[in-house]
Backbone as JSON, one array per atom type, in Angstrom:
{
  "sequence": "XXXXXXXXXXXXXXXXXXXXXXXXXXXXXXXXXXXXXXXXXXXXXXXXXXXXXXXXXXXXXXXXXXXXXXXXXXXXXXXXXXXXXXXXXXXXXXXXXXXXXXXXXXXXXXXXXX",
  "N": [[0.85, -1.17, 0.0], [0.82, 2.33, -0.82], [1.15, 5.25, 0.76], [-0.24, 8.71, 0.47], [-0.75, 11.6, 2.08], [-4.01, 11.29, 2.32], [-4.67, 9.89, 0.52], [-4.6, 6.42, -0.83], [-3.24, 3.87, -2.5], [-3.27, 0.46, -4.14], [-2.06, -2.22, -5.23], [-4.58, -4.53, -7.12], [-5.73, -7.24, -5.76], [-3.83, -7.85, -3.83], [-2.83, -8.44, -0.29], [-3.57, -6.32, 2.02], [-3.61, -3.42, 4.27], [-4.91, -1.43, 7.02], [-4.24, 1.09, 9.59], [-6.57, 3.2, 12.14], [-6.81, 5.51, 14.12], [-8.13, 8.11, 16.02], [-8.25, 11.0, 16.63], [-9.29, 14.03, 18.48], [-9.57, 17.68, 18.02], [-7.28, 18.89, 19.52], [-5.41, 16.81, 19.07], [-5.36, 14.95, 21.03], [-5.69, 11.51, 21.5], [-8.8, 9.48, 20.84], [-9.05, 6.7, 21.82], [-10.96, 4.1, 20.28], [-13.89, 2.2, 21.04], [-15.51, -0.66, 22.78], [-18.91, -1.02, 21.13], [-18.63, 1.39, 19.2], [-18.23, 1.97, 15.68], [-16.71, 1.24, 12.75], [-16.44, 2.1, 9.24], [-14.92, 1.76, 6.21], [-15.4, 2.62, 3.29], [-15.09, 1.93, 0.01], [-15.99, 3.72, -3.41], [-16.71, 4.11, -6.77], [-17.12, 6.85, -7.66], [-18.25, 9.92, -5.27], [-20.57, 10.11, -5.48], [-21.85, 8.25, -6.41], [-24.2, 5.69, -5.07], [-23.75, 2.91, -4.49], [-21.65, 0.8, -3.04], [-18.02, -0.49, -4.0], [-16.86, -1.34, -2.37], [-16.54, -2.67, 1.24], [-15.51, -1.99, 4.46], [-15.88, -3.16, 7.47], [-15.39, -2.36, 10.81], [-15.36, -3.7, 13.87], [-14.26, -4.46, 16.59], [-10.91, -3.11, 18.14], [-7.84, -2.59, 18.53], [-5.64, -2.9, 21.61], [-4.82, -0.38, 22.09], [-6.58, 1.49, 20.94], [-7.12, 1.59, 18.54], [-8.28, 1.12, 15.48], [-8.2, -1.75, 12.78], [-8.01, -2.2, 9.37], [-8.47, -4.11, 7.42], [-7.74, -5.51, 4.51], [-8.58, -7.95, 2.2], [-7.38, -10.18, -0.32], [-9.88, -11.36, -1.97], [-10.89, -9.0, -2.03], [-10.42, -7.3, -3.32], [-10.03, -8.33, -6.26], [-11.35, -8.44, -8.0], [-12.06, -5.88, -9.0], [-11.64, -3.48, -11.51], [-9.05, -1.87, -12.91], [-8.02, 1.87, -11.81], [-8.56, 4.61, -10.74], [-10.52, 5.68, -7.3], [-12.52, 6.22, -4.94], [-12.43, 6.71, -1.39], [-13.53, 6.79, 1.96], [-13.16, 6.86, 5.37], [-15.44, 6.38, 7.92], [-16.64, 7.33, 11.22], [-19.02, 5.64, 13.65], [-19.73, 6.3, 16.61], [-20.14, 4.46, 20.26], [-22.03, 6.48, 21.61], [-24.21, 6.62, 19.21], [-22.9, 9.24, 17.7], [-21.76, 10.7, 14.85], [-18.81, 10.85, 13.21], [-16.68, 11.36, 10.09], [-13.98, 10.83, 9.63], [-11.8, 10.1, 8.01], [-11.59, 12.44, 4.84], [-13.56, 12.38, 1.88], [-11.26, 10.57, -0.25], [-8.87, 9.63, -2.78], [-8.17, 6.59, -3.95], [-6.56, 4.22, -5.69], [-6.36, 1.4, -7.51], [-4.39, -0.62, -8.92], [-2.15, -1.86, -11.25], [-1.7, -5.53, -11.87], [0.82, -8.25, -12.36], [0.76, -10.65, -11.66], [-1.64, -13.42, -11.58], [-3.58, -15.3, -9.33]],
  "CA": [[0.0, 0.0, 0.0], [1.22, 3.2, -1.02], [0.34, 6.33, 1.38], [0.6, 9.88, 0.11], [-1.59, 12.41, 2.61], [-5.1, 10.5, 2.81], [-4.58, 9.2, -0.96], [-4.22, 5.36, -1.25], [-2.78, 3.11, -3.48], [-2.69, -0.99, -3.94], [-2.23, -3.36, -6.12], [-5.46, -5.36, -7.18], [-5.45, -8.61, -5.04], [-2.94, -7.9, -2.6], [-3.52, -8.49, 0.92], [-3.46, -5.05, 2.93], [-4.08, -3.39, 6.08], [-4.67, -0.03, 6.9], [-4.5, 1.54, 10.5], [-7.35, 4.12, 12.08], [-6.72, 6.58, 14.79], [-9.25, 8.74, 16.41], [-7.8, 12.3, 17.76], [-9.68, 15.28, 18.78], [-8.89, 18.88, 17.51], [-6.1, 19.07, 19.94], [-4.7, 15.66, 18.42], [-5.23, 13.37, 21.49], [-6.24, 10.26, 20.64], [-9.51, 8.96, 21.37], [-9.88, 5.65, 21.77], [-12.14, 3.3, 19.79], [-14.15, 1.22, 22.37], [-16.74, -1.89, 22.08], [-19.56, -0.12, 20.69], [-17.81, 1.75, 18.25], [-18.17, 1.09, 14.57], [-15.54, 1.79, 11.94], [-16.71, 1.99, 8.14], [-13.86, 1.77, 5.33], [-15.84, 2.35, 2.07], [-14.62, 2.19, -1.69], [-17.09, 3.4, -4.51], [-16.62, 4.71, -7.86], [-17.38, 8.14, -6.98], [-18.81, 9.6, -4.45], [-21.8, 10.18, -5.98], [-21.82, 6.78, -6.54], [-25.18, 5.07, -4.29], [-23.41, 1.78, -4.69], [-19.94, 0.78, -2.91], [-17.82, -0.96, -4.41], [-15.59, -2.44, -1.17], [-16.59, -2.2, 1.93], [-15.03, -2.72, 5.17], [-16.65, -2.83, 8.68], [-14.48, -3.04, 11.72], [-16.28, -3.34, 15.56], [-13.11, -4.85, 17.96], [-10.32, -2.27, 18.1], [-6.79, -2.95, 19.76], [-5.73, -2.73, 23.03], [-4.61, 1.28, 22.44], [-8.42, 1.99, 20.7], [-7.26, 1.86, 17.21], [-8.92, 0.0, 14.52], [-7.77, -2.3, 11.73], [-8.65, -2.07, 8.61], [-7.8, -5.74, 6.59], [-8.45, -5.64, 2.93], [-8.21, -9.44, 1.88], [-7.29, -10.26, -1.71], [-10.61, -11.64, -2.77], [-11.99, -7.74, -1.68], [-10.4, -6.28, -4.71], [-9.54, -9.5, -7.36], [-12.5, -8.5, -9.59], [-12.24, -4.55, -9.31], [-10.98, -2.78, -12.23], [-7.3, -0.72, -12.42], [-7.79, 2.76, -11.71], [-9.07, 5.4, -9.46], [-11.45, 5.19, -6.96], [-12.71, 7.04, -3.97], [-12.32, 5.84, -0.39], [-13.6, 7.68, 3.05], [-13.75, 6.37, 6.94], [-16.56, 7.09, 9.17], [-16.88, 6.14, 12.92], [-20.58, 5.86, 14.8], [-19.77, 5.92, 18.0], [-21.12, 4.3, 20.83], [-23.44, 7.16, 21.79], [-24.44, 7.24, 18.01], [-22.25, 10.44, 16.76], [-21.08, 9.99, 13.19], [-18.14, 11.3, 12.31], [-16.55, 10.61, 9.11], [-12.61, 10.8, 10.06], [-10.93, 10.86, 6.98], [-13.06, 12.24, 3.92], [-13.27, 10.93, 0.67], [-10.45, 10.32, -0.88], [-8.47, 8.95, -3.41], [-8.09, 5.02, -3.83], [-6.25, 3.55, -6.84], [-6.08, 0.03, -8.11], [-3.32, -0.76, -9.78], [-2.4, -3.47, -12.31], [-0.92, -6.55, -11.38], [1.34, -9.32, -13.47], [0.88, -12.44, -11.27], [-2.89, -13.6, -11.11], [-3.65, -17.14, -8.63]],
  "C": [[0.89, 1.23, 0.0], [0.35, 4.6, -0.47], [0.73, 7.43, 1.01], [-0.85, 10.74, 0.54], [-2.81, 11.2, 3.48], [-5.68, 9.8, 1.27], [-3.59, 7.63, -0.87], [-4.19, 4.68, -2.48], [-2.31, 1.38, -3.28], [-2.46, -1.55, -4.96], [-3.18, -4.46, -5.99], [-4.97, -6.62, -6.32], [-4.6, -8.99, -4.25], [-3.77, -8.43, -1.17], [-3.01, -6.96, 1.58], [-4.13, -4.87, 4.18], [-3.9, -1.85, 6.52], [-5.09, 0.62, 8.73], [-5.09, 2.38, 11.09], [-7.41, 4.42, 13.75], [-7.63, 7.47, 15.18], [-8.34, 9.63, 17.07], [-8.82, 13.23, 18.12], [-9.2, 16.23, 18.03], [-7.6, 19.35, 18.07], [-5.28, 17.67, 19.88], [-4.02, 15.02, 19.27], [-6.43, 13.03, 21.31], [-7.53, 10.36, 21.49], [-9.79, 7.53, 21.53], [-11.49, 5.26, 21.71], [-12.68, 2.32, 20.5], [-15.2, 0.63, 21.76], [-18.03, -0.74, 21.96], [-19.5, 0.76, 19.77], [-18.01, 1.13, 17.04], [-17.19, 2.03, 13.57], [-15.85, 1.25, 10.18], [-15.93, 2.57, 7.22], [-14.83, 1.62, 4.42], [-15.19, 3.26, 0.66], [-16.14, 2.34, -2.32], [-16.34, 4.32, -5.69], [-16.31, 6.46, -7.87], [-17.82, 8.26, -5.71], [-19.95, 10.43, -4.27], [-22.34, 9.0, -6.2], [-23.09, 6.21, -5.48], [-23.88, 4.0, -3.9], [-21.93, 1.7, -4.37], [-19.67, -0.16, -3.59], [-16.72, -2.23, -3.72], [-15.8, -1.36, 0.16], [-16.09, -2.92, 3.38], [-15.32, -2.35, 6.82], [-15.47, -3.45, 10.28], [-15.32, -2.5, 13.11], [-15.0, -3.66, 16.51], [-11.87, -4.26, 17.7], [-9.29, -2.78, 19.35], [-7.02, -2.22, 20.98], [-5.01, -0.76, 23.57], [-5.79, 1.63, 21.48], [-7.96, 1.86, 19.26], [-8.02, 0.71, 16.3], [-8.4, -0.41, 13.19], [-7.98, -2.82, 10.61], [-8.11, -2.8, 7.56], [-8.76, -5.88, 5.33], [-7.54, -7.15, 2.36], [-8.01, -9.24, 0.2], [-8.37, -10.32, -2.31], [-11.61, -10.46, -2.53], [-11.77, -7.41, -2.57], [-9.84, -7.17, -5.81], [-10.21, -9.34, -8.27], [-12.81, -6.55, -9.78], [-11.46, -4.23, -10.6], [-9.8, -1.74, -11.94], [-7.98, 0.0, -12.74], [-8.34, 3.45, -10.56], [-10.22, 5.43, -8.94], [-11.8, 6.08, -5.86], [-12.93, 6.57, -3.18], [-12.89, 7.13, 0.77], [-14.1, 6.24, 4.42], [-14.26, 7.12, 7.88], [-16.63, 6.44, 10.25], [-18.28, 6.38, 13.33], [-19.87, 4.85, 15.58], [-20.6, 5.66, 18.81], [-22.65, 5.0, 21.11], [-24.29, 7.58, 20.44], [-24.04, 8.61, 17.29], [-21.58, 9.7, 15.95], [-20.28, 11.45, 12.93], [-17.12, 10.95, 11.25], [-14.5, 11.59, 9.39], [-11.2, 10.84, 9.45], [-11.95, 11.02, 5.5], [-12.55, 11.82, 3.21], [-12.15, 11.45, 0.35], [-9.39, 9.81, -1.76], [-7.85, 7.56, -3.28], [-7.86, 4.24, -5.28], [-6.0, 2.47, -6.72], [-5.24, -0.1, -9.05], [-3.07, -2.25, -10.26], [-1.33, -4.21, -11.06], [-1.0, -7.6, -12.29], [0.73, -10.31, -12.94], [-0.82, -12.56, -11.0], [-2.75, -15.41, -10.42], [-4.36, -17.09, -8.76]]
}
């Protein structure tokens, strides 16, 4: 995975893993606690209704962060190129905030297919 700002980059059918942080405006952390939900979504746009990879994380390590495991067979049938990605948290008490916005998410080719 290739990080540049809040712009990702993989190679189709990899296995990846992407780490998620919760700060405040004065950039301490908050820990992510049971109750907590953590939504990683890919779509086309993001105008787009329809995702295209989505990734739901509820159990968050033992310093609150959450882990965000993109398996091979999540992106083996997507198409190479750009894509748009954003993570939102609803927290326990139901506040939604969306933690990093959308942002860029490329697929990139790959030689070796299994």
């Amino acid at each position: 995975m290739q990080v540049n700002g809040t712009a990702l980059r993989m190679i189709r059918g990899d296995s990846e893993a992407i780490t998620v942080k919760v700060t405040d405006r004065k950039g301490k952390v908050m820990p992510l606690v049971t109750g907590d939900t953590v939504y990683f979504t890919v779509k086309g746009s993001a105008y787009d209704t329809e995702y295209v990879l989505q990734v739901i994380v509820t159990e968050f390590g033992d310093d609150g962060s959450a882990l965000i495991a993109i398996r091979p067979e999540d992106t083996k049938d997507l198409a190479f190129g750009a894509l748009v990605y954003d993570v939102q948290v609803t927290f326990e008490d139901e506040t939604v905030k969306t933690v990093i916005p959308p942002s860029p998410f490329v697929i990139g080719e790959e030689v070796t297919y299994d």
